[in-house]
N, C-alpha and C positions, 0 to 999 in steps of 0.2 A: 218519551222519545229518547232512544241512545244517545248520548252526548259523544264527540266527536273524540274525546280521550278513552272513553271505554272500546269505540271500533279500534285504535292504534294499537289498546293495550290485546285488545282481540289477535291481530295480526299479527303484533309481536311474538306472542303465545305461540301462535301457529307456525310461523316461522323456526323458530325455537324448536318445536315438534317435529318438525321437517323433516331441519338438521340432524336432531338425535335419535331420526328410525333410518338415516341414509347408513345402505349396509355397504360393508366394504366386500362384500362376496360376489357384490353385483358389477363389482370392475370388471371390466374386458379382462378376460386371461393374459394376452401381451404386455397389459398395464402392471399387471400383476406383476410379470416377469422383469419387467423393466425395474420397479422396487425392489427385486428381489437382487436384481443383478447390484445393483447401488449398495443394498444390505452387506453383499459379503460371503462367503459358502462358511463360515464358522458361524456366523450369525445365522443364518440359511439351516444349517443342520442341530442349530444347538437350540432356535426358538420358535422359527418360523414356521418350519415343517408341523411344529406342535397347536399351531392357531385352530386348525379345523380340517377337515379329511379332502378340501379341495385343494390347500393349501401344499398338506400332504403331498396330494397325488401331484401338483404343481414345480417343487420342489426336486421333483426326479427329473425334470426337464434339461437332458444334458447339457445345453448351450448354458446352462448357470455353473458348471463346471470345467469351461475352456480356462478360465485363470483360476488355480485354487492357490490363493493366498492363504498361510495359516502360521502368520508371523505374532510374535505378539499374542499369543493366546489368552495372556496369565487371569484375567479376568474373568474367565469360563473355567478352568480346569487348576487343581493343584500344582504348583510348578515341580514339584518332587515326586509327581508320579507322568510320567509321562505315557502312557496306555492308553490312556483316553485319545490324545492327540492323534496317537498311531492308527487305532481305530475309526476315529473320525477320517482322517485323510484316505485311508483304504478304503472308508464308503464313497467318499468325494472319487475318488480315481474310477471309481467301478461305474457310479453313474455319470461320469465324461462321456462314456460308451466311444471311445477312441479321436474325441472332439479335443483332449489335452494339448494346448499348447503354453500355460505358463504356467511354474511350480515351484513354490514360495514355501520353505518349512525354517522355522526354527528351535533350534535344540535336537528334537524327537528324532529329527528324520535319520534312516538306517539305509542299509543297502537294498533291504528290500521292499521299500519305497521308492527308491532308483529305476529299481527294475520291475515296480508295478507301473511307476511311469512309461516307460519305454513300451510293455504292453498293451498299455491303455491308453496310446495314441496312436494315431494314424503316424505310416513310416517317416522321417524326415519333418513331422508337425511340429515339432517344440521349436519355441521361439525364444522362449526365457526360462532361465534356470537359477533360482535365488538360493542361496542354504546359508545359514548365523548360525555359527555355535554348531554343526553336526556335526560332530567328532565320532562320528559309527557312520560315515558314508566313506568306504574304502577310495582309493585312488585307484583303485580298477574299475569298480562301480563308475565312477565318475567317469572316466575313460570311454567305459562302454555305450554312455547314454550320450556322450558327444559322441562317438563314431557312427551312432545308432539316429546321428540329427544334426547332417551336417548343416544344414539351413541354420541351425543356430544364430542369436543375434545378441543377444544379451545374455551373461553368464558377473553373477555376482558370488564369490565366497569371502566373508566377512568372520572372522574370528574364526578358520578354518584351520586345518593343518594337511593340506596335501602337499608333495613332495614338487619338487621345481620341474623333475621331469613331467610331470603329469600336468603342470601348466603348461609346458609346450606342447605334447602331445595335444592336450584339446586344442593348442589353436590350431596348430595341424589338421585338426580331422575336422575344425569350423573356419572355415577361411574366409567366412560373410560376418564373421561375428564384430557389431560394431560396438559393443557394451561392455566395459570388463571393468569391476567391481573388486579389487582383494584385498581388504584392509586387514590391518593388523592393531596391536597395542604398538604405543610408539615408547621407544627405549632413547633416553639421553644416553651415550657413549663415553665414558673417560679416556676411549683411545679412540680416537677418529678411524685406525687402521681395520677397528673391529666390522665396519658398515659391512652389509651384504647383497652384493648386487646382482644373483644368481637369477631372481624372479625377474627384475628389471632387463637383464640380458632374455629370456626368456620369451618374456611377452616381446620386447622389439625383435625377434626372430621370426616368431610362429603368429603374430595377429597383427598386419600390414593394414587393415582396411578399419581398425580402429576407429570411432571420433569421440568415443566419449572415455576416461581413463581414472579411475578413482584408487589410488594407492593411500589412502589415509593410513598414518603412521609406517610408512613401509622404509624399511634402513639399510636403504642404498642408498648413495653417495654419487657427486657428479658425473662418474663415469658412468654406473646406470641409467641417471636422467639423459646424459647427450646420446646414448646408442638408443632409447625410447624416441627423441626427437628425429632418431635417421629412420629409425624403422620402423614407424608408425606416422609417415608423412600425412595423413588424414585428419589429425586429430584437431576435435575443433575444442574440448572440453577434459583439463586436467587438473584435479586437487591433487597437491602435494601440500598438504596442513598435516603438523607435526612429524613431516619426514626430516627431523634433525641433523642428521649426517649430509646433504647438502649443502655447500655452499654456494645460495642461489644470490649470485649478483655477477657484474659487469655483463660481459657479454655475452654467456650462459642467461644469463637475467633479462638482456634484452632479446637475443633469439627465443627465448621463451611467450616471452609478451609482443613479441610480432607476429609470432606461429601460431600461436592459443589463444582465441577471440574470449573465452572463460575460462580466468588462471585462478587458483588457489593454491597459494603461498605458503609456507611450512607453518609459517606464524600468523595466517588468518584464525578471523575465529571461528570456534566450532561450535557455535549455536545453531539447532536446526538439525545438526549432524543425528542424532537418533540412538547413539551407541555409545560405548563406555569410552572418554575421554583420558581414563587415568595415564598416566606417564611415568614408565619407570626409570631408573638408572643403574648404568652397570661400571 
């Protein structure tokens, strides 16, 4: 007669067996895509697609290409050839099939990635515009893809170098845009007179409908901060961490902390922050 440990060990077994014939081919397609969306379109194009020929064909499913983030690559591709990136995102753009509404590069991106964006979206779709480090994205390119959307809502350039007018101009031609992103490397000053508060005048002219405000490292000085406080009445969210040339106190300090429900202070810290901290001196 079976003893009652050999039917558990039986069960177990079979159990066991179950598990490890359960296919993952036999997901529901939506499930699939719902991983896939989680995954990432750099993950999506550099592994996923290579699993098996359903996967593949799954993969070209434009709705996985309405955000193509491709920040942060370096663990996929050589950071000293950037070709691959370029290529990867011109696949990513083309199968959007005009579904593009956010567009995230860092380093790689050029002008004409600008303007495969703007093709490869429905008129007025882009909602967010990220670029780190694209030092080949012209100030006209840029220009173009905001005139080309005004819906625009979020626009981040981080380690960028476009010109002051072409900050204004895009807020001009986005006037919904509530996101603005432009950090900088922050310079301690040995002459206070040197701050510059071009950008600062800038944004409080052309982006009114502001709430969120991220100037990390940016070197202007309090006349920049109070004309941002007039002209950008909306703001509910402002880091100024290591913008040095302010001096942020008395009542500058407390108008600030009455206006902005989340303040970051010259001298908060920048744990979290994601980007190069270093500080120079002139």
């Amino acid at each position: 007669m079976e003893s009652r440990s050999s039917k558990r060990g039986r069960k177990i077994r079979k159990s066991r067996t179950s598990k490890e014939i359960r296919n993952w081919l036999d997901l529901p397609h939506d499930v699939i895509i719902q991983i896939f969306l989680k995954l990432g379109v750099i993950e999506i194009l550099f592994n996923a697609q290579r699993v098996c020929s359903l996967w593949r064909k799954l993969a070209k499913e434009p709705q996985l290409y309405r955000c193509i983030d491709m920040r942060n690559p370096w663990q996929y591709f050589d950071p000293c050839n950037f070709d691959p990136f370029r290529r990867m995102a011109r696949k990513a753009m083309i199968r959007s099939c005009g579904q593009l509404e956010e567009i995230s590069m860092e380093y790689f991106g050029t002008d004409e990635h600008i303007y495969r964006a703007i093709g490869k979206s429905k008129p007025r779709s882009l909602r967010a515009i990220r670029l780190v480090s694209c030092y080949q994205v012209s100030d006209e390119a840029l220009i173009d893809i905001a005139k080309e959307n005004p819906l625009l809502e979020e626009l981040e350039l981080i380690f960028c170098s476009f010109m002051t007018e072409t900050i204004a101009t895009v807020g001009q031609y986005c006037p919904q845009l509530k996101s603005f992103r432009i950090n900088c490397t922050a310079c301690i000053y040995s002459d206070p007179a040197e701050a510059y508060n071009e950008e600062a005048l800038a944004i409080a002219a052309s982006m009114p409908q502001l709430r969120r405000l991220h100037l990390f490292g940016n070197h202007m000085n309090n006349t920049g901060l109070q004309a941002i406080l007039v002209g950008c009445p909306h703001l509910e969210y402002l880091d100024l961490r290591q913008c040095f040339t302010i001096d942020l106190k008395g009542d500058l300090l407390k108008k600030c902390s009455d206006r902005i429900t989340d303040l970051r202070l010259p001298n908060d810290s920048t744990h979290g922050y994601g980007y190069d901290t270093s500080i120079y001196r002139s």
